[in-house]
N, C-alpha and C positions, 0 to 999 in steps of 0.2 A: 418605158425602158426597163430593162430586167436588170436588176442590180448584179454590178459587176460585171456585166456583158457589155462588150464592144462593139455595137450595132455597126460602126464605121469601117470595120475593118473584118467582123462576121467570124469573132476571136473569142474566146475568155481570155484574160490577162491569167500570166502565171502565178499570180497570188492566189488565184481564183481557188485554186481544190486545197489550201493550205487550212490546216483544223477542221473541226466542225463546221463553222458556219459554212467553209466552199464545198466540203462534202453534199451538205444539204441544198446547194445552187445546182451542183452539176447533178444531182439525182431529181430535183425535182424539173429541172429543163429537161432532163430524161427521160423522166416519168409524163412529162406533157407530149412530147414526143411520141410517147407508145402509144399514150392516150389519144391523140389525133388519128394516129394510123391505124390503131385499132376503133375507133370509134366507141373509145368507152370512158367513164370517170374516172377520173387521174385519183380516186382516190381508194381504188382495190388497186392499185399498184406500190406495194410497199418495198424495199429494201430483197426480201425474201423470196419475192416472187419468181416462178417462171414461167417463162412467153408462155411457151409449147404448151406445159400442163399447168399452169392456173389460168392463163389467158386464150388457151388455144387460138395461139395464133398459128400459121403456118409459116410455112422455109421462106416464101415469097414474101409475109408479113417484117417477119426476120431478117430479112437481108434490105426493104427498103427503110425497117429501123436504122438498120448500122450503118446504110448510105445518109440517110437523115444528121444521124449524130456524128458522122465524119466529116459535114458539109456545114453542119454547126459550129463545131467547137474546131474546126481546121486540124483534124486529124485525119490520120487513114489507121484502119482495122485489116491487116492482115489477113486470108482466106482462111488460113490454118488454125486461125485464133476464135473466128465466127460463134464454133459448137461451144465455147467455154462460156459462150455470154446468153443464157438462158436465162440466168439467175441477175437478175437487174442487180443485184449491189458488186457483182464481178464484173458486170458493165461500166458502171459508176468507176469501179477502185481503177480499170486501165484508165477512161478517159482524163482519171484526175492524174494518173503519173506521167500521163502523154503530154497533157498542158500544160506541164510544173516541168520538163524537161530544159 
């Protein structure tokens, strides 16, 4: 079980992205994320990175990220908002004020 995840209900609780430590839960479910679908080590994915140009991922890449992590953490990502999340820790910073809502 992933600490602080709600396997039963397919949630993070809203304490979850509060300080540091939930910071570091929801980027690294994040970062496992990218790394599945990219098929690479979850550990050149840092805070800094982006998809496109350090991961070369592609659009297709990119968007079954964000379906991934909407269907994770019981959010939805807006079409308009997509192109701002290159940079995985602006990915991070929405999913944590969407589940802290």
């Amino acid at each position: 079980m992933f600490f602080g995840y709600n396997s039963s209900v397919n949630r993070f609780p809203a304490s979850c992205g509060n300080g540091k430590e939930g910071t570091v839960l929801v980027f690294e479910k994040i970062r496992d994320l990218i790394a599945d679908q990219l098929e690479i080590d979850p550990e050149l994915i840092k805070p800094e990175t982006d998809l496109m140009l350090d991961l070369n991922a592609d659009s297709l890449d990119a968007v079954d990220v964000l379906t991934q992590i909407e269907d994770e953490f019981g959010i939805e990502i807006p079409d308009e908002k997509t192109e701002e999340f290159n940079i995985v820790a602006n990915l991070v910073k929405y999913v944590e004020e969407q589940i802290n809502e």
